[in-house]
PASEBA-1860 file (N, C-alpha, C; in nm, 3 decimals):
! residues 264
1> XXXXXXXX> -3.703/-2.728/-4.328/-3.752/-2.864/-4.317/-3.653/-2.958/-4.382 ~ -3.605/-3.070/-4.299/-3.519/-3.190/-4.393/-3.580/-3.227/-4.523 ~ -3.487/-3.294/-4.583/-3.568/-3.368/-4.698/-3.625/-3.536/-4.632 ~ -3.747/-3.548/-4.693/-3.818/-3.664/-4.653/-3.856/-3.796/-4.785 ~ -3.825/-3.887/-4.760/-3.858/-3.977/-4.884/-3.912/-4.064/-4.834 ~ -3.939/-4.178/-4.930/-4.002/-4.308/-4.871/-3.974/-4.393/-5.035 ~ -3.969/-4.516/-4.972/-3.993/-4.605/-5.148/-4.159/-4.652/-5.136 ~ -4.216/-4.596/-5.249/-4.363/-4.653/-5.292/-4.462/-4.565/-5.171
9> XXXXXXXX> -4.451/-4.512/-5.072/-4.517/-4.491/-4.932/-4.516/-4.340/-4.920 ~ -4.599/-4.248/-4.855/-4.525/-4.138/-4.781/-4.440/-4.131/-4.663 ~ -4.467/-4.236/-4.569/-4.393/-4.249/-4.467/-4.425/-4.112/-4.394 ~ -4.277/-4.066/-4.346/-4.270/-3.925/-4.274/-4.347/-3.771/-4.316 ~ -4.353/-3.833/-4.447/-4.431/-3.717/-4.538/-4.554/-3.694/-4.462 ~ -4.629/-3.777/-4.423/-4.744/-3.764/-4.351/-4.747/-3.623/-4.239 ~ -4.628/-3.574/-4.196/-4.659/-3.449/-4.119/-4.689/-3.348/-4.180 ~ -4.575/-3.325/-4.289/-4.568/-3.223/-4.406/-4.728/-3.174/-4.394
17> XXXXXXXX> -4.830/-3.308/-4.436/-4.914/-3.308/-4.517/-5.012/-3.214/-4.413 ~ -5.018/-3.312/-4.254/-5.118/-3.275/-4.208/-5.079/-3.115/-4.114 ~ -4.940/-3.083/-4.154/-4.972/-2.922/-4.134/-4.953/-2.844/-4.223 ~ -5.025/-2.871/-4.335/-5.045/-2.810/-4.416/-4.947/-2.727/-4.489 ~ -4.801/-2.715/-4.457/-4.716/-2.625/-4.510/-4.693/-2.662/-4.662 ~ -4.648/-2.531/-4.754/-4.583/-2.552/-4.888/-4.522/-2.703/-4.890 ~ -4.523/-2.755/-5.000/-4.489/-2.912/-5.023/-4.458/-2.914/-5.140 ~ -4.330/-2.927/-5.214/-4.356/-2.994/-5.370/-4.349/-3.171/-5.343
25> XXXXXXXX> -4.395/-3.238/-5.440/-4.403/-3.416/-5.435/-4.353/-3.437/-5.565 ~ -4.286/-3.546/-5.601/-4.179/-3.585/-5.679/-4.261/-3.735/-5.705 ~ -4.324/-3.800/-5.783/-4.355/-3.995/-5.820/-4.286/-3.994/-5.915 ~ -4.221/-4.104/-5.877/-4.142/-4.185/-5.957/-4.065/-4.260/-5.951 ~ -4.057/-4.417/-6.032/-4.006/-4.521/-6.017/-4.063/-4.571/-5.888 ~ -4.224/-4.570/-5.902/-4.286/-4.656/-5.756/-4.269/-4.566/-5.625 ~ -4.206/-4.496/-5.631/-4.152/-4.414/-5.461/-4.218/-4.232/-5.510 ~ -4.206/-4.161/-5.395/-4.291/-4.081/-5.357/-4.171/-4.019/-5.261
33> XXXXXXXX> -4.149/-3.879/-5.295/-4.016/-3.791/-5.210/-4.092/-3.683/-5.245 ~ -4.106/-3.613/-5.055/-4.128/-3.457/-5.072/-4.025/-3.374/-5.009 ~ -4.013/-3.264/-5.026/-3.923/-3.149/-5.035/-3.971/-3.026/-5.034 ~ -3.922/-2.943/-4.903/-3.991/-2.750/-4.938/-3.977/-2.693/-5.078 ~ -4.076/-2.603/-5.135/-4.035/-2.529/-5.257/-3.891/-2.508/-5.280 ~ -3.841/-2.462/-5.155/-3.652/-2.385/-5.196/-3.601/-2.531/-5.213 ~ -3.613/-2.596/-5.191/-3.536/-2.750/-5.238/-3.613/-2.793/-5.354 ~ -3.702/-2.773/-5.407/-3.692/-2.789/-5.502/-3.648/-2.728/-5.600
41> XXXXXXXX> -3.656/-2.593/-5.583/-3.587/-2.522/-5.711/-3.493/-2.532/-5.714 ~ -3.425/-2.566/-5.629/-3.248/-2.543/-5.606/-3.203/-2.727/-5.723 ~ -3.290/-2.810/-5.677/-3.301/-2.901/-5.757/-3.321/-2.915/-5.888 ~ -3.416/-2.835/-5.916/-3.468/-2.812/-6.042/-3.378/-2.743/-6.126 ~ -3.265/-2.628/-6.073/-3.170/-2.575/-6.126/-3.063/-2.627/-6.157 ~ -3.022/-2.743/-6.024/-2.923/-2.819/-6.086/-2.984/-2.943/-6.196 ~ -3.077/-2.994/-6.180/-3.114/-3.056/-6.334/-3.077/-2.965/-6.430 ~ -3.142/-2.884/-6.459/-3.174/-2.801/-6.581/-2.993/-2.722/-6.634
49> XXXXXXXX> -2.917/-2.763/-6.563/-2.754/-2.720/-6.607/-2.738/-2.843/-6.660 ~ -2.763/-2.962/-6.609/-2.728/-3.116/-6.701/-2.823/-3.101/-6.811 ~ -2.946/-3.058/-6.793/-3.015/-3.072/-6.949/-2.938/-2.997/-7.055 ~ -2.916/-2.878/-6.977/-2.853/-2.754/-7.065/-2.724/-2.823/-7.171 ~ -2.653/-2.921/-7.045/-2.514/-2.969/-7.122/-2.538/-3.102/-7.170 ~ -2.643/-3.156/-7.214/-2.678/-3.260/-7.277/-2.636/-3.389/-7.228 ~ -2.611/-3.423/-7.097/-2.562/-3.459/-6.978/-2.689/-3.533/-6.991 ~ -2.644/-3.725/-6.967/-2.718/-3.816/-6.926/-2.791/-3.820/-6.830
57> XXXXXXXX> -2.922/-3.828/-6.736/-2.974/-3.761/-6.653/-2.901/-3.873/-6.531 ~ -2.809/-3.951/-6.517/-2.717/-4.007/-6.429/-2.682/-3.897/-6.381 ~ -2.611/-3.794/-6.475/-2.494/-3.704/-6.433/-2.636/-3.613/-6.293 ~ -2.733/-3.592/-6.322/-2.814/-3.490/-6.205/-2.812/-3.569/-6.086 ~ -2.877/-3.703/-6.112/-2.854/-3.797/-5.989/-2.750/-3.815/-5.886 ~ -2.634/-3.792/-5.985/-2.499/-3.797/-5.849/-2.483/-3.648/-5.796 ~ -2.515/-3.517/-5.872/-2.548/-3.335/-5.844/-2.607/-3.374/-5.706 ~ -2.790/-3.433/-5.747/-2.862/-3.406/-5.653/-2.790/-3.470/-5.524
65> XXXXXXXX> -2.784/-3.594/-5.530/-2.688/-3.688/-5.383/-2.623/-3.595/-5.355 ~ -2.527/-3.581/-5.416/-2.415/-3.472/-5.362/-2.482/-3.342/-5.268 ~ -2.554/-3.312/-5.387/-2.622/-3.140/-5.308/-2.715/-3.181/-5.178 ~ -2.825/-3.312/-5.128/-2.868/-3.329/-5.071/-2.814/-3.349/-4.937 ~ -2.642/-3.426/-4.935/-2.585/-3.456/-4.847/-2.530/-3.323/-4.805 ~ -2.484/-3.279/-4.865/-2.345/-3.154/-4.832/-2.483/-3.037/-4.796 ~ -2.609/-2.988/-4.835/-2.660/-2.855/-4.812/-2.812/-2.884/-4.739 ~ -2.818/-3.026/-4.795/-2.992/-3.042/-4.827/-3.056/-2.978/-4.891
73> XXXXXXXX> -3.001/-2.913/-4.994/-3.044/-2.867/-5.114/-3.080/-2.734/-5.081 ~ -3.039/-2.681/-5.000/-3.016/-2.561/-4.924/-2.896/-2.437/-5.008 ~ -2.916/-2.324/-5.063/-2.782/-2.246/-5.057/-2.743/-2.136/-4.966 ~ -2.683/-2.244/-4.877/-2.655/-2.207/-4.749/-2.542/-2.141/-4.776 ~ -2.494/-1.971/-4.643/-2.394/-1.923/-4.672/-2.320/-1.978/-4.580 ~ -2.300/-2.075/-4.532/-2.199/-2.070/-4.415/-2.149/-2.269/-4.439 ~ -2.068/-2.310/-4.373/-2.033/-2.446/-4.361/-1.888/-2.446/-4.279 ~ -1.835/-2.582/-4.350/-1.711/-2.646/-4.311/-1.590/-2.544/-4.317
81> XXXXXXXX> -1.480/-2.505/-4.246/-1.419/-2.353/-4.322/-1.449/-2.292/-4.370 ~ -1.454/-2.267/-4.544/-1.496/-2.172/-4.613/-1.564/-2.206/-4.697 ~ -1.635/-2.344/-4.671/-1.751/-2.427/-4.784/-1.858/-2.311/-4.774 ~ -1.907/-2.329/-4.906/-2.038/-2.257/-4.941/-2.136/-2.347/-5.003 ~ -2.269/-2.268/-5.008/-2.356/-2.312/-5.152/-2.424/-2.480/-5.099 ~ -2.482/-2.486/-5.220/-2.525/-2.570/-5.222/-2.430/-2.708/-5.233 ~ -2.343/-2.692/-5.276/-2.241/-2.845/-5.281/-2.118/-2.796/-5.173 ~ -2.081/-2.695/-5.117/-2.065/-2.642/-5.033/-1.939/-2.664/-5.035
89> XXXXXXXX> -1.850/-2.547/-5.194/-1.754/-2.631/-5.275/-1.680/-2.478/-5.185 ~ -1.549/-2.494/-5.189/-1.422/-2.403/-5.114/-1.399/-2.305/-5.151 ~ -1.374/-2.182/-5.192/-1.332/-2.097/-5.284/-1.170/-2.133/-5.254 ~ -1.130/-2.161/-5.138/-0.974/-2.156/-5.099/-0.882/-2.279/-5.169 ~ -1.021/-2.336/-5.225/-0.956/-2.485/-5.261/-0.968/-2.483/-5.475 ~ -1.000/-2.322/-5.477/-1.000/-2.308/-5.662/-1.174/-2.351/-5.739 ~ -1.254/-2.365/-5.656/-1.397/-2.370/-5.692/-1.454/-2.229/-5.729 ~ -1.392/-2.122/-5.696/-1.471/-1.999/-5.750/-1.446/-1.891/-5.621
97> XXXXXXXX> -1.493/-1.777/-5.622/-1.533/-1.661/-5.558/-1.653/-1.781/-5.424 ~ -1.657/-1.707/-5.291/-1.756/-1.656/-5.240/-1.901/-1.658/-5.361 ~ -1.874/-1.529/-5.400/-2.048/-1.524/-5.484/-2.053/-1.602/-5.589 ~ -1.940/-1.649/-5.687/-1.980/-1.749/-5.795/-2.023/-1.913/-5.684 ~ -2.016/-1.954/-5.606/-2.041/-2.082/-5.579/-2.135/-2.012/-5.469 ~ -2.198/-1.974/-5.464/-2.357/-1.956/-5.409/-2.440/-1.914/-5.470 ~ -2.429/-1.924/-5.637/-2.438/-1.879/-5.712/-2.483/-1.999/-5.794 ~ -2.592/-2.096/-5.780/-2.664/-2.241/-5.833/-2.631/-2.279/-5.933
105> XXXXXXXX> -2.632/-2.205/-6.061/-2.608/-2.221/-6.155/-2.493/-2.245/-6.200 ~ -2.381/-2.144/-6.147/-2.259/-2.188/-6.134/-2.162/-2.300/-6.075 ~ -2.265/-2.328/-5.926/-2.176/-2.429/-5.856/-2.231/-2.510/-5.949 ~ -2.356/-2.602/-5.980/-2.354/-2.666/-6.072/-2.278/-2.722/-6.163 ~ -2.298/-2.568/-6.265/-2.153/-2.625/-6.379/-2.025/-2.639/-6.291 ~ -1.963/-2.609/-6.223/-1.868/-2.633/-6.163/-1.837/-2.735/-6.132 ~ -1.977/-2.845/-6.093/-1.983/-2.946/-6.031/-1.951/-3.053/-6.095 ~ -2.045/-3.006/-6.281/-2.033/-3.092/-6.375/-1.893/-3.112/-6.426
113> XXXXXXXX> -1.883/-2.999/-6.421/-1.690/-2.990/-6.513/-1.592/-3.113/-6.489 ~ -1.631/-3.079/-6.295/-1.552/-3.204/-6.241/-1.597/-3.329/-6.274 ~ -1.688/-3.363/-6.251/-1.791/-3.479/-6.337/-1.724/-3.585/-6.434 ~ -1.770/-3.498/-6.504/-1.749/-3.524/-6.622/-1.565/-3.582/-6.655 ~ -1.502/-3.530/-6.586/-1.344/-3.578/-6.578/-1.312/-3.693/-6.518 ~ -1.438/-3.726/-6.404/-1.425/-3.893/-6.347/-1.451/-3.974/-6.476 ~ -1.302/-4.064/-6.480/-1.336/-4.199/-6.552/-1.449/-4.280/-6.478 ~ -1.533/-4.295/-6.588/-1.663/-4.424/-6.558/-1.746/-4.365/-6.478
121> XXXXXXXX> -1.788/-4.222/-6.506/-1.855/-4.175/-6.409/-2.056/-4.232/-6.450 ~ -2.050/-4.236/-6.601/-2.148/-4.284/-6.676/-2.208/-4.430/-6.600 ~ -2.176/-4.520/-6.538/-2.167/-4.626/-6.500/-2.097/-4.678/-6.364 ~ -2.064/-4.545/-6.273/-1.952/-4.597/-6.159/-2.064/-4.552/-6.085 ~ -2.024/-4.599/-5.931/-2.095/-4.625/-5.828/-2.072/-4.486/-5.770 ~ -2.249/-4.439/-5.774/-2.280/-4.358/-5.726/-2.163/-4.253/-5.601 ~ -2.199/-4.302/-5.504/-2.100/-4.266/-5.396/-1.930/-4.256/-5.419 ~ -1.909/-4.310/-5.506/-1.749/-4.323/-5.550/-1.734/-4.219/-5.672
129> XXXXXXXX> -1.804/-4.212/-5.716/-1.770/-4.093/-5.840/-1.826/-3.962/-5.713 ~ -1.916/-3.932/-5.699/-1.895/-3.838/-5.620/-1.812/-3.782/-5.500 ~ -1.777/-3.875/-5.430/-1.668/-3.885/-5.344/-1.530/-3.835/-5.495 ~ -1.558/-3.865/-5.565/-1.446/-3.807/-5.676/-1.427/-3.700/-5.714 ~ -1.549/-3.629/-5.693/-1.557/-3.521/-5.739/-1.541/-3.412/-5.587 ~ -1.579/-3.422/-5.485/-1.616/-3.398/-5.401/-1.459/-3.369/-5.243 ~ -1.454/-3.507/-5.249/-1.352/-3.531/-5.151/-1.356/-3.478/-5.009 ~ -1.499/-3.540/-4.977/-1.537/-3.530/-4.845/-1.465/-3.621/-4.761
137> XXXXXXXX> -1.503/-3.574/-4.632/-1.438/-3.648/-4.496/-1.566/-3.799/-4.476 ~ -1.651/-3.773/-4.541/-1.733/-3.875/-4.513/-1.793/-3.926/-4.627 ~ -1.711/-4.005/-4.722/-1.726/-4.032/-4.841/-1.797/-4.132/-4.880 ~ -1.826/-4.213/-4.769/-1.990/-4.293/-4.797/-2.144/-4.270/-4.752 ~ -2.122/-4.110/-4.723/-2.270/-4.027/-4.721/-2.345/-4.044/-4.853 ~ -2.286/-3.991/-4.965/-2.348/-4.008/-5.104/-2.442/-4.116/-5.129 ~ -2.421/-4.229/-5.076/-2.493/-4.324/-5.081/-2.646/-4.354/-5.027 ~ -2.650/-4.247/-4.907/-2.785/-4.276/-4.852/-2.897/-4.175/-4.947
145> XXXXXXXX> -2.847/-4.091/-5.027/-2.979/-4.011/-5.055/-2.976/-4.061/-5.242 ~ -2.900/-4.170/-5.290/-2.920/-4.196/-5.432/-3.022/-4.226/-5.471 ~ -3.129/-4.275/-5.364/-3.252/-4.310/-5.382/-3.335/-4.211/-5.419 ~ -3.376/-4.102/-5.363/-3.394/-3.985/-5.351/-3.344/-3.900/-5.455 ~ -3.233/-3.914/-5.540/-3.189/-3.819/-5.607/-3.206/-3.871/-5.724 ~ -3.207/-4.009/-5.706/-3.282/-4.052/-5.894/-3.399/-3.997/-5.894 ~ -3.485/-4.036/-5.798/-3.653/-3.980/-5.809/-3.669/-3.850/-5.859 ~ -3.603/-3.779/-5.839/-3.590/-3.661/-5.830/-3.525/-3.616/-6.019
153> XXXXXXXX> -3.390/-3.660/-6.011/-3.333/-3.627/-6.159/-3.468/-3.736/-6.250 ~ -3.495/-3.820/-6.260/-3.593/-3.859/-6.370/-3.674/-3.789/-6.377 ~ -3.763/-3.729/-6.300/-3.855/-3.608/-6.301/-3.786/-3.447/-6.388 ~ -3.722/-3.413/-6.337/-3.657/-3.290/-6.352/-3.550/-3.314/-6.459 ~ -3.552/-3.417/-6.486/-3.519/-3.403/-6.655/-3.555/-3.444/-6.764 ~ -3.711/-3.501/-6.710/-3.784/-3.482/-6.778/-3.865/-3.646/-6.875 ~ -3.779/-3.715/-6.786/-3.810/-3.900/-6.814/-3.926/-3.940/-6.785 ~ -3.929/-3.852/-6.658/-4.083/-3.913/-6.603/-4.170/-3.800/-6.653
161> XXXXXXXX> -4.237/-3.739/-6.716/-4.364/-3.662/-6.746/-4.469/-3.631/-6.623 ~ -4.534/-3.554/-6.588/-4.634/-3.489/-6.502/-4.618/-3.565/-6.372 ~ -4.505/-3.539/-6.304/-4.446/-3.610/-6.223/-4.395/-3.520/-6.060 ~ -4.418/-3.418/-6.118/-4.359/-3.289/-5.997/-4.456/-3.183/-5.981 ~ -4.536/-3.190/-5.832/-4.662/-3.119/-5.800/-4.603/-3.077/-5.714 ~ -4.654/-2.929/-5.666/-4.656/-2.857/-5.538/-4.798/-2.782/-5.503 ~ -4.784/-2.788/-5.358/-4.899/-2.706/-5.273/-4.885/-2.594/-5.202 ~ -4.886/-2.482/-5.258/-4.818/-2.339/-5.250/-4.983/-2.280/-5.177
169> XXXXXXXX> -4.915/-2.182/-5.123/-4.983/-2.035/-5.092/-5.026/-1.976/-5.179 ~ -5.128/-1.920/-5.205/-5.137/-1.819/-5.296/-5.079/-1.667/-5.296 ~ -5.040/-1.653/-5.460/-4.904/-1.554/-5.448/-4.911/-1.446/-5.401 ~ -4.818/-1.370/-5.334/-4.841/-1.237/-5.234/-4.890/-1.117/-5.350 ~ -4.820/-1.177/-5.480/-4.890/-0.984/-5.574/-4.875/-1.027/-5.673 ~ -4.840/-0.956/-5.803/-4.824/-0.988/-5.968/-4.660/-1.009/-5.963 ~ -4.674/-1.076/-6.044/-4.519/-1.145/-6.102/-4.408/-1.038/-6.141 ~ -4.327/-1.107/-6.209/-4.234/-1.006/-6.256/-4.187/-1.066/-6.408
177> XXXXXXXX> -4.271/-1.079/-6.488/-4.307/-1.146/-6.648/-4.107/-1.175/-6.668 ~ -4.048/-1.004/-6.678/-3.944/-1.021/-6.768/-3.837/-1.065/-6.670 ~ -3.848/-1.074/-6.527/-3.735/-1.112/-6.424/-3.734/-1.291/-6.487 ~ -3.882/-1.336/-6.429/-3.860/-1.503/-6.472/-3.811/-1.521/-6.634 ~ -3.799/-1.444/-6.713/-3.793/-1.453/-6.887/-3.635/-1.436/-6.827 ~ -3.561/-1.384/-6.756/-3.412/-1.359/-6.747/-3.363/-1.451/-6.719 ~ -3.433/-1.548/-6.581/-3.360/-1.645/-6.470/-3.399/-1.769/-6.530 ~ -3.522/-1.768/-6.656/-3.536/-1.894/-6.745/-3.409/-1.906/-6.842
185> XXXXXXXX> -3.390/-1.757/-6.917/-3.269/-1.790/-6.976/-3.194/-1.860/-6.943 ~ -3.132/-1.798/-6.828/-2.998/-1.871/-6.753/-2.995/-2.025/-6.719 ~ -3.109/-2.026/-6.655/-3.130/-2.200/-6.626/-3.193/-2.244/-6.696 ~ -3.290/-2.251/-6.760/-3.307/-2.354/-6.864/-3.256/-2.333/-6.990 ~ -3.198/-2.225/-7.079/-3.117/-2.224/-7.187/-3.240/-2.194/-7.271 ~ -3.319/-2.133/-7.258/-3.403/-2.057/-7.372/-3.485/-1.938/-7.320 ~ -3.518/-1.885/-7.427/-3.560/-1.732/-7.410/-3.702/-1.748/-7.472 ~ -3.779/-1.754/-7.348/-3.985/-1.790/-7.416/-4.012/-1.675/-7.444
193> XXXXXXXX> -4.115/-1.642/-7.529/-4.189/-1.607/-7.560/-4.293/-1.518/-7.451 ~ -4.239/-1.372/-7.414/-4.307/-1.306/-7.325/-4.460/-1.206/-7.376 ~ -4.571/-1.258/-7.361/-4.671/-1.238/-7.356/-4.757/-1.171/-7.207 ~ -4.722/-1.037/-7.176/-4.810/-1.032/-7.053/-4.766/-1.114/-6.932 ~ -4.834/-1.152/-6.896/-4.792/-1.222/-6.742/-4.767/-1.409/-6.799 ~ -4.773/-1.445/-6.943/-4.768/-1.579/-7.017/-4.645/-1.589/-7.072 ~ -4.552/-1.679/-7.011/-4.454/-1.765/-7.103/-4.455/-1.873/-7.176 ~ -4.382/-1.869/-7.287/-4.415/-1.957/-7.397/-4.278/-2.004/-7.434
201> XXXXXXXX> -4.240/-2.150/-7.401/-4.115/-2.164/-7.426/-4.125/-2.306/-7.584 ~ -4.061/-2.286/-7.654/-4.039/-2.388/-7.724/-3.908/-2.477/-7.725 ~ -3.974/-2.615/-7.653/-3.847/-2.716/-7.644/-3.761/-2.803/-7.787 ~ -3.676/-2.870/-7.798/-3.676/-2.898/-7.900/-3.707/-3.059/-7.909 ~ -3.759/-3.124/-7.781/-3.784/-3.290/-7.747/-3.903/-3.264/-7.607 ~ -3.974/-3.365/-7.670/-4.064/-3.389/-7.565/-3.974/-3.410/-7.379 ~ -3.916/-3.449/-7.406/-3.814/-3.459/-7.289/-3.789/-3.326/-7.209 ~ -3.745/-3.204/-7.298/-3.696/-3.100/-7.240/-3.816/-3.034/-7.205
209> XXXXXXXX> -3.921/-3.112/-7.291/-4.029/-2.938/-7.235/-4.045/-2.985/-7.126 ~ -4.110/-3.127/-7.103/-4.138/-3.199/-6.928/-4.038/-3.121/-6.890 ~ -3.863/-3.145/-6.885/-3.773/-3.098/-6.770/-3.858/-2.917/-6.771 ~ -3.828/-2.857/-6.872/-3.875/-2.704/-6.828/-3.999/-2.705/-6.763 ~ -4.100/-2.771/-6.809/-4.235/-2.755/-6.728/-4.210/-2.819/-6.584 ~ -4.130/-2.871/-6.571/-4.094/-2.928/-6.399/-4.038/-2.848/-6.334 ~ -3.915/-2.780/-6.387/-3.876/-2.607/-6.336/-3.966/-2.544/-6.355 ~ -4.051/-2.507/-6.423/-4.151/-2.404/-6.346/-4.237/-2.388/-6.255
217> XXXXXXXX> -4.249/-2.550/-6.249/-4.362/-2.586/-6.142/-4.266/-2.577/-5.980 ~ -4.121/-2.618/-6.045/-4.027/-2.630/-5.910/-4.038/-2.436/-5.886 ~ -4.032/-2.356/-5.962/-3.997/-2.240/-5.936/-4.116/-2.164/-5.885 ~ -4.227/-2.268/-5.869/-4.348/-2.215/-5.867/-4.349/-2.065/-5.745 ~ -4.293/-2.139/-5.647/-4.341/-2.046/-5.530/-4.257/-1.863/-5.558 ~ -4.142/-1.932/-5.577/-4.078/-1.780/-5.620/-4.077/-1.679/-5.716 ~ -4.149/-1.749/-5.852/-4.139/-1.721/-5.925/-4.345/-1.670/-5.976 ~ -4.407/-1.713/-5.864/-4.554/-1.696/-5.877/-4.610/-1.732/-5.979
225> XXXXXXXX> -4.573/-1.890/-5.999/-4.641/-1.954/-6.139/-4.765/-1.962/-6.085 ~ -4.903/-1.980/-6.166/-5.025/-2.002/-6.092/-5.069/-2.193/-6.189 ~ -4.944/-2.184/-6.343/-5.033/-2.250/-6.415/-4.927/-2.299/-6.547 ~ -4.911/-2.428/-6.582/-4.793/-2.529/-6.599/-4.917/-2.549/-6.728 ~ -4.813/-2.572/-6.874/-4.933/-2.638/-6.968/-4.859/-2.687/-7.085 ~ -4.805/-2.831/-7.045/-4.743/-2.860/-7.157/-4.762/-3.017/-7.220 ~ -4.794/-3.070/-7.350/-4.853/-3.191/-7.421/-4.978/-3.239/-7.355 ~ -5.063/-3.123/-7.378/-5.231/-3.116/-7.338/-5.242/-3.156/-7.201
233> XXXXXXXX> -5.134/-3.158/-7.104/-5.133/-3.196/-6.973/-5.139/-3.037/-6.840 ~ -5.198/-3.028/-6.760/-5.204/-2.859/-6.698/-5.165/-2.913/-6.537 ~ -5.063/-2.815/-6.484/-5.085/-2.802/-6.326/-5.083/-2.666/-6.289 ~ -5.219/-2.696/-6.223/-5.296/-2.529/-6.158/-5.205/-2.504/-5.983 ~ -5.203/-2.376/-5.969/-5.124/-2.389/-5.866/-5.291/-2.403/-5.740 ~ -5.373/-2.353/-5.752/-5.467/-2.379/-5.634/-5.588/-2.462/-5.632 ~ -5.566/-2.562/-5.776/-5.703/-2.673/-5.758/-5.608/-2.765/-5.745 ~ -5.632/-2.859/-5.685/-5.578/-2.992/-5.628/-5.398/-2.959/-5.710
241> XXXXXXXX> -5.379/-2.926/-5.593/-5.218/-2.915/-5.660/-5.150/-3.000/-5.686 ~ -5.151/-3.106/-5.632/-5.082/-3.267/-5.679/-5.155/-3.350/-5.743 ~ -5.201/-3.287/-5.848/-5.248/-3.384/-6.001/-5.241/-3.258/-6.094 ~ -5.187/-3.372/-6.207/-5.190/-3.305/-6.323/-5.300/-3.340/-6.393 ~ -5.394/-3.257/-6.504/-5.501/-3.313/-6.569/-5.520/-3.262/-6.696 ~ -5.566/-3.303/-6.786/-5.617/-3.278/-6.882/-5.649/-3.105/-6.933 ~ -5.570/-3.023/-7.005/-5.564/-2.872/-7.032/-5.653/-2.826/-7.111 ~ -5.672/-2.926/-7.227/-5.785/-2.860/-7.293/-5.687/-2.735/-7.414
249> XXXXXXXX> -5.606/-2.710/-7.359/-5.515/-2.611/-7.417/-5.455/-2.645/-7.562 ~ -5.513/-2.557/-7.646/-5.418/-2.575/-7.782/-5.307/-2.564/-7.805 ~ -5.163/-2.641/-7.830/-5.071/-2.584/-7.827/-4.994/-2.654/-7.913 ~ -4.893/-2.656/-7.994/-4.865/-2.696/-8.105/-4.763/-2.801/-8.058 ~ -4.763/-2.929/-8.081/-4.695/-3.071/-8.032/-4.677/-3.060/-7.879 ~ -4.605/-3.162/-7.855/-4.578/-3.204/-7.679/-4.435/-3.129/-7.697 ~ -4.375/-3.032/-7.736/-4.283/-2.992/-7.682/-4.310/-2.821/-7.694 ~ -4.429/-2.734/-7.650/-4.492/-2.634/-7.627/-4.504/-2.640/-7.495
257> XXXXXXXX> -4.458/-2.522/-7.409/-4.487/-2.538/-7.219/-4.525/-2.352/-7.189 ~ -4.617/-2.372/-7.202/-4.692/-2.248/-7.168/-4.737/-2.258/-7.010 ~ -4.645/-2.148/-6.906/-4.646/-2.100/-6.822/-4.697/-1.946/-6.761 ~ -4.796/-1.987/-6.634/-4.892/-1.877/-6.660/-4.875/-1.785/-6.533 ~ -4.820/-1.642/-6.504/-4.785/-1.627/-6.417/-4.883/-1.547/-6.340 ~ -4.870/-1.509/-6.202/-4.983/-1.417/-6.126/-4.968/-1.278/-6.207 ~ -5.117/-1.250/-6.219/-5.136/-1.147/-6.259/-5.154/-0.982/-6.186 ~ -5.188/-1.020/-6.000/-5.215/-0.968/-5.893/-5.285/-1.034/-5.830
END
């Protein structure tokens, strides 16, 4: 499925809705952008490498544009020559191996490295710092999905709070507790607290636990979250999946994100 946005509206979203398929929804800053589960996690991963590197949540915004234009947030194996991945970076051109740049986490940092080396990237125009980093044939693409990719990085890193819902299937079997405790390491940069089929991550800012509790909810489908619980706020994966509400849950300050996985 493309990616679909709207400012303030659902617009096109309206099909998504009425056939019922998997949906994550993104509010924020007045506008309303939905996206399949695999786009979102793929999203959620490249946030969570800028949180990791303490990276202004600008720096995800020009990731996501970038990744939206070049893959659709897709990690696709195939492209332009020998483009890969999600930013659909060259190996022939010194970006990595084949498997390191289809490899999210990596193209990511890869992505940032370059980033981060544009003068004025903190403050330069969207489409032009990426086109910097990038050096596409069509270097004023970046521009059409910035809308879309702020919505998206303020959520997923965690600015906007209870901001990223999905409407999943219910999960095919029981989880895999210590697989997601591995692939949390890697992308979000901490090691929770494995309890049974319950993760327990401790953030060190109200900021990061939102971004982690937004990756889990983004990782929901693959990862068979059923249940998001962080600064007394809960998202259940099968009661009204697009609201967050009130947890009831004891948990020690707003930067506690207790994630609850299928049990069978």
């Amino acid at each position: 499925m493309a990616v679909v946005g709207t400012a303030g509206v659902l617009g096109a979203g309206w099909a998504v809705d009425a056939l019922r398929d998997p949906v994550c929804r993104f509010e924020a800053t007045e506008s309303t952008h939905e996206v399949t589960p695999e786009q979102a996690a793929n999203a959620a991963t490249i946030s969570m490498v800028a949180v990791q590197r303490d990276l202004a949540p600008r720096a995800a915004t020009i990731a996501l544009a970038t990744a939206v234009q070049e893959s659709k947030l897709r990690n696709i194996s195939y492209g332009d020559a020998d483009s890969l991945g999600l930013f659909q970076q060259r190996p022939s051109q010194g970006w990595g191996t084949p498997e390191q740049v289809t490899d999210p986490v990596y193209a990511a940092g890869r992505f940032y490295d370059a980033l981060v080396e544009v003068e004025g990237w903190q403050d330069g125009v969207v489409t032009e710092v990426a086109q910097s980093v990038q050096r596409s044939a069509f270097p004023d693409a970046y521009a059409d999905h910035e809308g879309e990719a702020r919505v998206m990085a303020t959520v997923l890193t965690g600015q906007t709070p209870a901001a990223l819902t999905c409407r999943l299937e219910a999960p095919a079997g029981p989880a895999d507790p210590a697989g997601t405790a591995r692939k949390a390491r890697e992308q979000v940069g901490a090691a929770p607290e494995v309890d049974g089929p319950t993760l327990t991550f401790q953030a060190p800012t109200s900021a990061s636990a939102w971004a982690t509790a937004s990756w889990a909810v983004a990782h929901a489908e693959a990862e068979s979250v059923v249940r998001v619980d962080v600064a007394g706020q809960r998202w259940t994966r099968g009661t009204d999946p697009h609201r967050w509400g009130g947890s009831g849950l004891t948990v020690d300050g707003s930067t506690t994100v207790v994630v609850r996985l299928s049990s069978g």
